[in-house]
VMD Tcl script that builds the backbone (N, CA, C; Angstrom):
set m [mol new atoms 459]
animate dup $m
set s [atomselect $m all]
$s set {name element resname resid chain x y z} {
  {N N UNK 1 A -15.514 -2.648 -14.830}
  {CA C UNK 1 A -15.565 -4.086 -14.685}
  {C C UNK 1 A -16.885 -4.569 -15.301}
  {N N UNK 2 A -16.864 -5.368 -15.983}
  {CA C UNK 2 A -18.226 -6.468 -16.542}
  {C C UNK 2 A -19.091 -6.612 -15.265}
  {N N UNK 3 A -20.220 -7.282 -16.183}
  {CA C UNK 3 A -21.116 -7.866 -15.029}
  {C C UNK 3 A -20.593 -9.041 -14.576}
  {N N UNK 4 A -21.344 -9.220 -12.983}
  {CA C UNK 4 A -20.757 -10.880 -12.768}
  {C C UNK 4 A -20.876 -11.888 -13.328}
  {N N UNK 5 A -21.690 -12.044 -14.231}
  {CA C UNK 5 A -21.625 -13.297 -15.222}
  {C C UNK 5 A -20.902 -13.415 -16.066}
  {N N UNK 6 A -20.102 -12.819 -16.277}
  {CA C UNK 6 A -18.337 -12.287 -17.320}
  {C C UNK 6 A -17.628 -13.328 -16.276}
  {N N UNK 7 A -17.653 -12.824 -15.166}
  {CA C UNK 7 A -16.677 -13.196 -14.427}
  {C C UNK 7 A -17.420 -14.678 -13.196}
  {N N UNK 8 A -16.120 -15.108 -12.842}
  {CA C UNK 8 A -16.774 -16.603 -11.447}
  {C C UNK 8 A -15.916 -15.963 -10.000}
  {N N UNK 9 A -17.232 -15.362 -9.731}
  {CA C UNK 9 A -16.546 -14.980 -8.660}
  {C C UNK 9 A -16.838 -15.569 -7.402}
  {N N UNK 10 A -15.677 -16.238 -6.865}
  {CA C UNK 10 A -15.996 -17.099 -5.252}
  {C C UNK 10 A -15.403 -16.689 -4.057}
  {N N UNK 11 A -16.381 -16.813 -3.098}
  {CA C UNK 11 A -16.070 -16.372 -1.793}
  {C C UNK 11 A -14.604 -18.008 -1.215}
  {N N UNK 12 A -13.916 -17.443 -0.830}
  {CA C UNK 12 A -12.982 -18.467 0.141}
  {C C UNK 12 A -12.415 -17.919 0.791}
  {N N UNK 13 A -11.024 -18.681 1.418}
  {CA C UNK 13 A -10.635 -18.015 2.662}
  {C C UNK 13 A -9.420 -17.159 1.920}
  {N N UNK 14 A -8.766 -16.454 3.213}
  {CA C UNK 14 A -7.564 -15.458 2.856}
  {C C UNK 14 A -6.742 -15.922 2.582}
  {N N UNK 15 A -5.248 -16.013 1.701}
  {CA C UNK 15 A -4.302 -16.780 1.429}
  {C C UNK 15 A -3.305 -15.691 1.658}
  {N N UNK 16 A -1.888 -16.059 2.020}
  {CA C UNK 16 A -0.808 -15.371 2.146}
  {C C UNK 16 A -0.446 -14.674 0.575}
  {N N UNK 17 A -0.672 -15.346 -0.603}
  {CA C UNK 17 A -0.760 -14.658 -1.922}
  {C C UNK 17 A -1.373 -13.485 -2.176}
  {N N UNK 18 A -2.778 -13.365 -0.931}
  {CA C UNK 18 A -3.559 -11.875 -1.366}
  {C C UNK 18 A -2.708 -11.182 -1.724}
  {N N UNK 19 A -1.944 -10.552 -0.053}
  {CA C UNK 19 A -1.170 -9.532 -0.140}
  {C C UNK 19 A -0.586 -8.661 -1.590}
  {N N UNK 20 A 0.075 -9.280 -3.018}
  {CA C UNK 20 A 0.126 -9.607 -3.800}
  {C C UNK 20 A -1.063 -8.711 -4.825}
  {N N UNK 21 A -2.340 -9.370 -4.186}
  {CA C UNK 21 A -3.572 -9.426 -5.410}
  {C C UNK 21 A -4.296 -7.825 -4.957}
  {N N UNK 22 A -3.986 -7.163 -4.242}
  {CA C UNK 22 A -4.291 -5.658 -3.714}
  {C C UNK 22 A -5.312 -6.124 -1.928}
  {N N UNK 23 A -4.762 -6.888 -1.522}
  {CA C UNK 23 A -5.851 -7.501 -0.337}
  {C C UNK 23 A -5.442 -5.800 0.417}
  {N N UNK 24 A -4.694 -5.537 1.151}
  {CA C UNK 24 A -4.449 -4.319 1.416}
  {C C UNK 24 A -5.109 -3.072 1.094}
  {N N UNK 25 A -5.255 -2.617 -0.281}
  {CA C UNK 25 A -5.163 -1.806 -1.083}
  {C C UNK 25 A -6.800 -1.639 -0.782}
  {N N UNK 26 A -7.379 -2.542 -1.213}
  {CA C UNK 26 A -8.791 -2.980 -0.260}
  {C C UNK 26 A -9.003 -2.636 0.738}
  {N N UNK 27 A -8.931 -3.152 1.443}
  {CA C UNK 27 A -9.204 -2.458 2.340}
  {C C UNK 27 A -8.961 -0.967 3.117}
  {N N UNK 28 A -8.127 -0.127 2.170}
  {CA C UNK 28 A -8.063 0.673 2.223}
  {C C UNK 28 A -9.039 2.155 2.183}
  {N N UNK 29 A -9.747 1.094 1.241}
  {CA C UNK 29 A -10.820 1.806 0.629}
  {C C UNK 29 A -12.441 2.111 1.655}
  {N N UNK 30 A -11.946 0.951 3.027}
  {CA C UNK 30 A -12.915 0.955 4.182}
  {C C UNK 30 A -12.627 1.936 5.056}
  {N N UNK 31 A -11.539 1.995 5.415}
  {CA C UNK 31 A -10.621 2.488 6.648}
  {C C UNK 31 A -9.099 2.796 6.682}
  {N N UNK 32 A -8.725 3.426 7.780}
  {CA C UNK 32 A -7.597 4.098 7.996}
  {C C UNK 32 A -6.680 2.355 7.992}
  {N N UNK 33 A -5.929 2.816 6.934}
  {CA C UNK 33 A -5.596 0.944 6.620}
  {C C UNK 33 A -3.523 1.205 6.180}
  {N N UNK 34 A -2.805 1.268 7.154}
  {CA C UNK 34 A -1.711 1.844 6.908}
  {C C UNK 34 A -1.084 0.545 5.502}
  {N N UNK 35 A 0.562 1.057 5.138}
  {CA C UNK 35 A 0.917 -0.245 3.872}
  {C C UNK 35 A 1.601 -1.278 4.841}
  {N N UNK 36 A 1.241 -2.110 4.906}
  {CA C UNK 36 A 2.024 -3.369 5.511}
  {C C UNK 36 A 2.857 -4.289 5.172}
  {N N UNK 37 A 3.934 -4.529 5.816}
  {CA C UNK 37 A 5.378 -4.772 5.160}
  {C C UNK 37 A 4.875 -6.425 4.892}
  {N N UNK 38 A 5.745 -7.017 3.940}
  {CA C UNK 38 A 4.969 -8.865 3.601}
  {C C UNK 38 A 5.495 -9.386 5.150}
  {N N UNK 39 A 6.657 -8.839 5.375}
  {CA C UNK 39 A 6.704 -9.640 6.972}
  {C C UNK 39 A 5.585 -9.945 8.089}
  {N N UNK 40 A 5.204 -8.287 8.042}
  {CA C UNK 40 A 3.802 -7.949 8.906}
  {C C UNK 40 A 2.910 -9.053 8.462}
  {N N UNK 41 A 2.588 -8.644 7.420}
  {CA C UNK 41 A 1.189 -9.400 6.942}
  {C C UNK 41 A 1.298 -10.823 7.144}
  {N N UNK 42 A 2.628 -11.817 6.739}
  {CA C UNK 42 A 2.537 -12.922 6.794}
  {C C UNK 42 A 2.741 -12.939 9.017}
  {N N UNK 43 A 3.423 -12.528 9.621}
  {CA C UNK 43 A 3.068 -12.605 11.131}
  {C C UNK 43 A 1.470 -12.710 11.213}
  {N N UNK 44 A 0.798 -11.562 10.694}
  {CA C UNK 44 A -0.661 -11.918 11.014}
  {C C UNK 44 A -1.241 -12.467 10.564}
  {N N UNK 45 A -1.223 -13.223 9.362}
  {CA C UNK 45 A -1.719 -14.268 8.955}
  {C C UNK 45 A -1.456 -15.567 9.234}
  {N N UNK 46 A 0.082 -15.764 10.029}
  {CA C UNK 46 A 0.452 -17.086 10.615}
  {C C UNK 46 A -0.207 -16.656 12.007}
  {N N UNK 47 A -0.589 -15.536 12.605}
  {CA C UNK 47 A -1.611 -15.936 13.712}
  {C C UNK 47 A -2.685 -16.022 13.864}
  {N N UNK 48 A -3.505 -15.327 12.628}
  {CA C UNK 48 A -5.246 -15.636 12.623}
  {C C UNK 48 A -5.655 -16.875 12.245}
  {N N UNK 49 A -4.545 -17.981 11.633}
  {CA C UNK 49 A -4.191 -19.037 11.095}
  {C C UNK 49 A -4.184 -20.574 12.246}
  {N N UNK 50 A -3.385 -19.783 13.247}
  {CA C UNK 50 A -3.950 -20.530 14.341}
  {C C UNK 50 A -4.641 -20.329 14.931}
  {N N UNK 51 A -5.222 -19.656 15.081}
  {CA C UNK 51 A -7.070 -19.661 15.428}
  {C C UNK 51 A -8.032 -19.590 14.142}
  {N N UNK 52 A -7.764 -20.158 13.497}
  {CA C UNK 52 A -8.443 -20.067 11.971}
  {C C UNK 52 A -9.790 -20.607 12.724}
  {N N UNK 53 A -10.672 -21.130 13.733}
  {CA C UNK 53 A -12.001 -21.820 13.849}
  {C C UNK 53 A -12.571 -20.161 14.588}
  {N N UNK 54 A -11.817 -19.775 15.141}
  {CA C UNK 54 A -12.441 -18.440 15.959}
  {C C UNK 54 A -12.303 -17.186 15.140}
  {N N UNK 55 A -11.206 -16.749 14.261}
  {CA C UNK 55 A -11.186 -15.793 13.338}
  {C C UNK 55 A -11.508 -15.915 11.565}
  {N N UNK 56 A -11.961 -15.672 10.838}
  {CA C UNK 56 A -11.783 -16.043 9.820}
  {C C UNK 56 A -11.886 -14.908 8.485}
  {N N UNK 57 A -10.926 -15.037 7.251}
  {CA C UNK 57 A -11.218 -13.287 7.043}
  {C C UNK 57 A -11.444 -14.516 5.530}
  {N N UNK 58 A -12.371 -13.979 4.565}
  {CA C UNK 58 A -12.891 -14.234 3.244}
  {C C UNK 58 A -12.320 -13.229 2.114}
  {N N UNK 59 A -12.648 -14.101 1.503}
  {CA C UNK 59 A -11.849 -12.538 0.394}
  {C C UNK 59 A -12.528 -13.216 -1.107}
  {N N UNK 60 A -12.732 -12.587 -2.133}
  {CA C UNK 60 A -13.498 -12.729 -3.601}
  {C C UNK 60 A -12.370 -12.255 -4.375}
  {N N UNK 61 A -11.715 -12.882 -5.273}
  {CA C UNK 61 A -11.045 -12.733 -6.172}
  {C C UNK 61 A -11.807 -12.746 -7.623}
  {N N UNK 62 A -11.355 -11.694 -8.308}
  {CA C UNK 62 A -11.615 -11.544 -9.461}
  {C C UNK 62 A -10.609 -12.506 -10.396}
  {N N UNK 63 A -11.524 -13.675 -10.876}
  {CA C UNK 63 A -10.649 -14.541 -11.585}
  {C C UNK 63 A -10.192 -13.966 -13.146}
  {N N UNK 64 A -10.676 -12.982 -13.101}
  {CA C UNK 64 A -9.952 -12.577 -14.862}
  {C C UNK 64 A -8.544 -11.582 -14.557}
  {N N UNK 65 A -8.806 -10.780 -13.637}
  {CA C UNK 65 A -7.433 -9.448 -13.339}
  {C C UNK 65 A -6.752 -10.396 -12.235}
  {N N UNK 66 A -7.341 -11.287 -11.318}
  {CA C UNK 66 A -6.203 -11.658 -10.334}
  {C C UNK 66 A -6.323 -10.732 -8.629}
  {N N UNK 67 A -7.160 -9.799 -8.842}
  {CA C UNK 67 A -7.331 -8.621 -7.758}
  {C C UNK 67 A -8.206 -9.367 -6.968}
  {N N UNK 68 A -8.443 -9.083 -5.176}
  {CA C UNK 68 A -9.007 -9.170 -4.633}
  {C C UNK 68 A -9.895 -8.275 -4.591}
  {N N UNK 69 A -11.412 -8.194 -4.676}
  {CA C UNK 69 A -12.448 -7.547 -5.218}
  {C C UNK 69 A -13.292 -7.022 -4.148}
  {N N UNK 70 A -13.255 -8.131 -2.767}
  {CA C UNK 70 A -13.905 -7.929 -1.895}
  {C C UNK 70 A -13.402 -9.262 -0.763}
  {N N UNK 71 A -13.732 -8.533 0.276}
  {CA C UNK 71 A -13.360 -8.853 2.011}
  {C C UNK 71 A -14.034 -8.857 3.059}
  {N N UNK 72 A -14.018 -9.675 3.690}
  {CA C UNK 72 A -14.836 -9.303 5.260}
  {C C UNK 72 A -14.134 -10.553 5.980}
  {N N UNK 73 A -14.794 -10.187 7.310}
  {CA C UNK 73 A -13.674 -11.229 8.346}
  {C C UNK 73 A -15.065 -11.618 9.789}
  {N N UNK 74 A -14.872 -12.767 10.211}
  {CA C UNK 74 A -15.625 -13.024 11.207}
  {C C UNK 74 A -15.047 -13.437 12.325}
  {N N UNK 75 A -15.430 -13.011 13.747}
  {CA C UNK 75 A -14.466 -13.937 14.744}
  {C C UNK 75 A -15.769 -14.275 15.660}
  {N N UNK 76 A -15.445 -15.139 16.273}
  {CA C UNK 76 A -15.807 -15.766 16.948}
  {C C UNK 76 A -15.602 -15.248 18.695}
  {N N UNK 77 A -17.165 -14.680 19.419}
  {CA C UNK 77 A -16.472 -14.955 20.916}
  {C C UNK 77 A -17.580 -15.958 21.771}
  {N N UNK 78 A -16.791 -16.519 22.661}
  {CA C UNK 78 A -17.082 -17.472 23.413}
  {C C UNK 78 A -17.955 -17.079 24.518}
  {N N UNK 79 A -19.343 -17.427 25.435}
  {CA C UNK 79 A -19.739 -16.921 25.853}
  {C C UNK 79 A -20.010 -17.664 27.411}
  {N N UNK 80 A -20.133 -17.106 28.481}
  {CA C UNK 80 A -21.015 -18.247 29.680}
  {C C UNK 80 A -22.500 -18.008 29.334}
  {N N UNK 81 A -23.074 -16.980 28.354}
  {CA C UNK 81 A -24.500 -16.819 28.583}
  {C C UNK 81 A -24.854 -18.045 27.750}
  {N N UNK 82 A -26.455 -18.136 27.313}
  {CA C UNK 82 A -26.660 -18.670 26.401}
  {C C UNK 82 A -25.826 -20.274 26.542}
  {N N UNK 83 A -26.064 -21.003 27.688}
  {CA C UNK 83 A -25.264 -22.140 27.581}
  {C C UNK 83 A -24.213 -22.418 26.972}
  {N N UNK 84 A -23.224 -21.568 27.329}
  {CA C UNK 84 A -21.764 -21.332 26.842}
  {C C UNK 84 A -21.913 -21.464 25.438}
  {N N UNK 85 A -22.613 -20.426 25.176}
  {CA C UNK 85 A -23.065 -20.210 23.206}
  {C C UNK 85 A -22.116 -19.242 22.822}
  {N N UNK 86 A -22.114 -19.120 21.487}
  {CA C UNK 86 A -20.823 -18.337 20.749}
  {C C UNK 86 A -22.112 -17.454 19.981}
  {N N UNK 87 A -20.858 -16.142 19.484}
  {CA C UNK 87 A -21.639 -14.968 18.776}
  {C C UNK 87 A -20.486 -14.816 17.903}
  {N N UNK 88 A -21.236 -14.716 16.743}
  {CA C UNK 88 A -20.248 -13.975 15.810}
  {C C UNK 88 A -20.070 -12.791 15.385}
  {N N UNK 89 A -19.155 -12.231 15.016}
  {CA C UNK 89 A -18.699 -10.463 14.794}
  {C C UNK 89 A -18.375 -10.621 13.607}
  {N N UNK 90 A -19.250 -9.467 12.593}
  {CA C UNK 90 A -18.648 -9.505 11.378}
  {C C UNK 90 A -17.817 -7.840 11.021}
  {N N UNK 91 A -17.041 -8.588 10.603}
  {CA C UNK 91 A -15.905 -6.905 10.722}
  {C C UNK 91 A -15.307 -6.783 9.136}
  {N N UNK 92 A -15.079 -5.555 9.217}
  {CA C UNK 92 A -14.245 -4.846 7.962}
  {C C UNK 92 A -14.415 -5.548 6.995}
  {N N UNK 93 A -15.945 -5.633 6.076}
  {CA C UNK 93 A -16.290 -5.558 4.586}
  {C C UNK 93 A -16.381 -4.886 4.111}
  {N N UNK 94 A -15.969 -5.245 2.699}
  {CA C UNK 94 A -15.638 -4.196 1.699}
  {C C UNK 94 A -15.193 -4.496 0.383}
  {N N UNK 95 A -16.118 -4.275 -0.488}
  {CA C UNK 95 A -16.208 -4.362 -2.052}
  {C C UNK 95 A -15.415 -2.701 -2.761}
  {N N UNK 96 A -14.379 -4.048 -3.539}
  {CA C UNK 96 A -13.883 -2.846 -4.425}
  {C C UNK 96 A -14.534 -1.449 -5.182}
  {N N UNK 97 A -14.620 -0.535 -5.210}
  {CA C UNK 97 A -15.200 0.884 -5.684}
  {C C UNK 97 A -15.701 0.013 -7.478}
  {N N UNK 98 A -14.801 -0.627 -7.734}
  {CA C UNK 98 A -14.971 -0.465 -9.138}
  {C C UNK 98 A -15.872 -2.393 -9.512}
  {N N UNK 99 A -16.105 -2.714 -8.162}
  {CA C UNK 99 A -16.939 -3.867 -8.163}
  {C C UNK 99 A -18.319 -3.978 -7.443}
  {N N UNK 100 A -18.659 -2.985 -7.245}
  {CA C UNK 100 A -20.224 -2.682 -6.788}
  {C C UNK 100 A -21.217 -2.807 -7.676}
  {N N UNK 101 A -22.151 -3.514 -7.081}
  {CA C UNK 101 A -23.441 -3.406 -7.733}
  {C C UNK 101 A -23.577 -4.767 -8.570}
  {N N UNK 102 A -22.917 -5.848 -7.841}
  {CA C UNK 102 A -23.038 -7.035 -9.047}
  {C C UNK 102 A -23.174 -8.097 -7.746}
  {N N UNK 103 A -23.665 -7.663 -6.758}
  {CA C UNK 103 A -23.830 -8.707 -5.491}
  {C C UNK 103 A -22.616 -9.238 -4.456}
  {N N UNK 104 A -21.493 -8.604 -4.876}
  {CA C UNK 104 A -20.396 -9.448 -4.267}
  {C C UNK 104 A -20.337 -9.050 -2.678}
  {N N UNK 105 A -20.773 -7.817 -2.334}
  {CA C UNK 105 A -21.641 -7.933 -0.539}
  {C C UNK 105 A -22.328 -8.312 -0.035}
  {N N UNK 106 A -23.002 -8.692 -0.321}
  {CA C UNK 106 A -24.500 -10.045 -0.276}
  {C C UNK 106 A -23.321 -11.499 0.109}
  {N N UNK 107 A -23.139 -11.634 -1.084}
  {CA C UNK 107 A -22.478 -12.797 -1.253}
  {C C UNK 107 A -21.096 -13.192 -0.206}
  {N N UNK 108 A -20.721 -11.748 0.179}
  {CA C UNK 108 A -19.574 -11.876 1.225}
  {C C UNK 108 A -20.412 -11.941 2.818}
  {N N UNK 109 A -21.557 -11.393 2.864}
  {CA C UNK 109 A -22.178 -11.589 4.316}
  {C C UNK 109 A -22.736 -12.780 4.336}
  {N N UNK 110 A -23.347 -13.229 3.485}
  {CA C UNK 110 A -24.257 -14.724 3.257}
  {C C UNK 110 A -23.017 -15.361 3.655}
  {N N UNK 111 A -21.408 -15.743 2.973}
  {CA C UNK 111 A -20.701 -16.508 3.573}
  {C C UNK 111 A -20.446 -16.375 5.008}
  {N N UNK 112 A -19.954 -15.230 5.529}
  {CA C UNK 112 A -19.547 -14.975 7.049}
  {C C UNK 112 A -21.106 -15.395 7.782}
  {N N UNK 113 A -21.987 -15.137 7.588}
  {CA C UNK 113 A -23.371 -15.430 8.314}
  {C C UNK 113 A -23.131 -16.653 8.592}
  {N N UNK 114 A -23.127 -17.770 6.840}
  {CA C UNK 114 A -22.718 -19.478 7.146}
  {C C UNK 114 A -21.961 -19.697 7.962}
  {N N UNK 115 A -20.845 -18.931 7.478}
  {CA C UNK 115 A -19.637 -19.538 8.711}
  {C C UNK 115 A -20.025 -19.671 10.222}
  {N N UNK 116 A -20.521 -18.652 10.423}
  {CA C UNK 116 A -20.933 -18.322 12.141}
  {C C UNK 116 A -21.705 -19.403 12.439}
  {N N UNK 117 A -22.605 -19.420 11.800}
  {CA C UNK 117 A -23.940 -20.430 11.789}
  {C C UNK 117 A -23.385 -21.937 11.311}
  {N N UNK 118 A -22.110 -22.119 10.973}
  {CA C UNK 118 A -22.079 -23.650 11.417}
  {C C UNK 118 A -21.374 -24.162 12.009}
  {N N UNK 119 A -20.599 -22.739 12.940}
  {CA C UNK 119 A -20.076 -23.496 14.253}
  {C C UNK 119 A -20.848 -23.160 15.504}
  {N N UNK 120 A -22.140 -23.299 14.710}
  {CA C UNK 120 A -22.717 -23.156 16.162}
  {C C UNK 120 A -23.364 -21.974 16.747}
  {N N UNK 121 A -22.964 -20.859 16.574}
  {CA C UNK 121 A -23.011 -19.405 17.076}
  {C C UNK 121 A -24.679 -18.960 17.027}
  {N N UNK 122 A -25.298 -18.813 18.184}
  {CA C UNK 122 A -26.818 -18.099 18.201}
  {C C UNK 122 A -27.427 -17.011 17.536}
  {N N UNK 123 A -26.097 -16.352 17.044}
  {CA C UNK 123 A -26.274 -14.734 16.403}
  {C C UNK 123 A -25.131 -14.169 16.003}
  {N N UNK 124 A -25.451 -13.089 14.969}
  {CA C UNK 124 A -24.143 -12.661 14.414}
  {C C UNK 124 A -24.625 -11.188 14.594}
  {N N UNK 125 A -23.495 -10.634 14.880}
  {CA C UNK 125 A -24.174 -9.443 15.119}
  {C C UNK 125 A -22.714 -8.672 14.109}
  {N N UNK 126 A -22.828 -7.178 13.865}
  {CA C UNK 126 A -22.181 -6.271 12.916}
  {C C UNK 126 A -22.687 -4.743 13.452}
  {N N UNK 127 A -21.372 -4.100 13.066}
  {CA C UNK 127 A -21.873 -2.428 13.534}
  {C C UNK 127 A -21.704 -2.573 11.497}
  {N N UNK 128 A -22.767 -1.015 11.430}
  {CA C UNK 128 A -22.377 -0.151 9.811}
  {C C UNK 128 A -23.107 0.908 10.212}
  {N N UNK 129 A -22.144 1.935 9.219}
  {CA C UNK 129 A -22.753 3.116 9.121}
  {C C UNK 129 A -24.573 3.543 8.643}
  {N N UNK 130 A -24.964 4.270 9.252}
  {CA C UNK 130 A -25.999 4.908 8.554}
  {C C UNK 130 A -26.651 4.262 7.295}
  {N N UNK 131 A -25.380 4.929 6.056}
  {CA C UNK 131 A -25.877 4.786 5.065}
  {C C UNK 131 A -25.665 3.393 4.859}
  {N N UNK 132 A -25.130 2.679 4.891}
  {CA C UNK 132 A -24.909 0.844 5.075}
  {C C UNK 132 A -26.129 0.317 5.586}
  {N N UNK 133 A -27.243 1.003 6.306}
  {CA C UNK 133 A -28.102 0.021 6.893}
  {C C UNK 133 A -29.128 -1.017 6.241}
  {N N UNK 134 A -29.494 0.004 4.926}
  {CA C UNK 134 A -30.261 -0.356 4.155}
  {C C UNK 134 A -29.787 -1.852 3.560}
  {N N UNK 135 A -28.086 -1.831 2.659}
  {CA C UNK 135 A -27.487 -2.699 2.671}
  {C C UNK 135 A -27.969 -3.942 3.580}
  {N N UNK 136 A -27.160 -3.652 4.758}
  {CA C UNK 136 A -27.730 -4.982 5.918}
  {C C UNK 136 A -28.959 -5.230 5.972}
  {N N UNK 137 A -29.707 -4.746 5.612}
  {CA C UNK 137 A -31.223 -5.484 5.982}
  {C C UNK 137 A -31.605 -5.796 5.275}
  {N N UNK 138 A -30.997 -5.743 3.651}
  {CA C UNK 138 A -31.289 -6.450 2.910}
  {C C UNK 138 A -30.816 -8.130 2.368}
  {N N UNK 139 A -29.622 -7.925 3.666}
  {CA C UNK 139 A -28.923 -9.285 3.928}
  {C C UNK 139 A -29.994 -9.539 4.485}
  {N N UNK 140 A -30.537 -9.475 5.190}
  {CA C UNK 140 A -31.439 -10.174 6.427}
  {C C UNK 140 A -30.751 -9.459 8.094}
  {N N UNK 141 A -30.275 -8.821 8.071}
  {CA C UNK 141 A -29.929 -8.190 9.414}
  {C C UNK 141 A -31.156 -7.033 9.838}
  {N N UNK 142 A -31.267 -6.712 11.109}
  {CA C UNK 142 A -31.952 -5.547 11.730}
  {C C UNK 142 A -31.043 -4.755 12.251}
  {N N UNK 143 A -31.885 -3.817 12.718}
  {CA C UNK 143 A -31.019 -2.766 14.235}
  {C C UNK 143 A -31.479 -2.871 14.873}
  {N N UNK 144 A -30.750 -3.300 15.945}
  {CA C UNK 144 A -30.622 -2.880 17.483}
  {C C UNK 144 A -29.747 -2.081 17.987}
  {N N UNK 145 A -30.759 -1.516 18.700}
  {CA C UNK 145 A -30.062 -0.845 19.880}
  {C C UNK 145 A -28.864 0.418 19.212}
  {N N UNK 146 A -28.058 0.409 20.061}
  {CA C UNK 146 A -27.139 1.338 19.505}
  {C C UNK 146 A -25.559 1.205 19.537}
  {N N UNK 147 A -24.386 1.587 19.300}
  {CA C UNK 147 A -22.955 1.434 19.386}
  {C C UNK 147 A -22.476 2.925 19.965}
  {N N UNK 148 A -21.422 2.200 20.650}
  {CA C UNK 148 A -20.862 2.743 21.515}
  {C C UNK 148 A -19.193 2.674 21.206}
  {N N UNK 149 A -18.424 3.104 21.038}
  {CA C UNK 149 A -17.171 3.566 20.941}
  {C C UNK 149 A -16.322 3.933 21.678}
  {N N UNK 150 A -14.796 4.120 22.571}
  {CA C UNK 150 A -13.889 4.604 22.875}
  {C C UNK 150 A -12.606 4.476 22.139}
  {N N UNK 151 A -12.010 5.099 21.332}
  {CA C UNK 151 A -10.870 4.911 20.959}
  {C C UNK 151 A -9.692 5.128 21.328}
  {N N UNK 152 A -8.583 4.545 21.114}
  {CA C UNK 152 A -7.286 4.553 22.350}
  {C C UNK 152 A -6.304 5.224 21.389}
  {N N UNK 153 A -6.387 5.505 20.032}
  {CA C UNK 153 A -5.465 6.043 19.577}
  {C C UNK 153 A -6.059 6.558 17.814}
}
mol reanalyze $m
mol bondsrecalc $m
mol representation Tube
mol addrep $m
């Protein structure tokens, strides 16, 4: 792939068309990410849809191939602490293998950060691996503390 100045690449929201543009396929490349039937996908997208102010997933399309290039998703939880303040969760980002190194993770956390931060939310917080940390702190994130896990399946 070119550098990003070849290409206009913009952060917006998810569209039922991804599916289509490799939105899947993508994320594959993060995690154990099974193939999802268009039925599936459009069910979960007509429900993150109605909560579109509390969930929200971004996606970067490569305007020359049509591919979704890169992803991440933010939700929103509601809190009693903090004068019934909100926190945001940033989950499952991820830049295409063959689109690294031209900013488009920067550019996908800087949006989810905004997002959080203009409905309000005191903090955004994110788990990443190890080697990811460096990454995040060069967004502007730290570490704290530590993560904790149980998995049910």
């Amino acid at each position: 792939m070119a550098n990003s100045e070849e290409h206009n690449f913009q952060v917006r929201k998810l569209e039922l068309s991804d599916k289509g543009k490799g939105f899947i396929e993508l994320l594959q490349q993060l995690t154990v990410c099974d193939s999802v039937s268009d039925k599936a996908f459009e069910d979960r997208f007509k429900e993150l849809s109605a909560r579109a102010e509390d969930h929200q997933v971004f996606v970067i399309e490569d305007d020359r191939s049509g591919k979704i290039v890169a992803t991440g998703s933010v939700f929103i939880e509601r809190k009693f602490i903090r004068n019934c303040g909100k926190v945001g969760h940033i989950e499952d980002v991820v830049v295409d293998a063959n689109a690294r190194g031209m900013q488009l993770g920067k550019k996908m956390i800087d949006a989810l950060t905004d997002y959080a931060h203009s409905l309000g939310c005191y903090k955004v917080i994110l788990d990443c691996s190890v080697e990811n940390k460096a990454f995040y702190e060069k967004c502007g994130y730290k570490q704290k503390e530590i993560q904790m896990v149980k998995y049910f399946i």
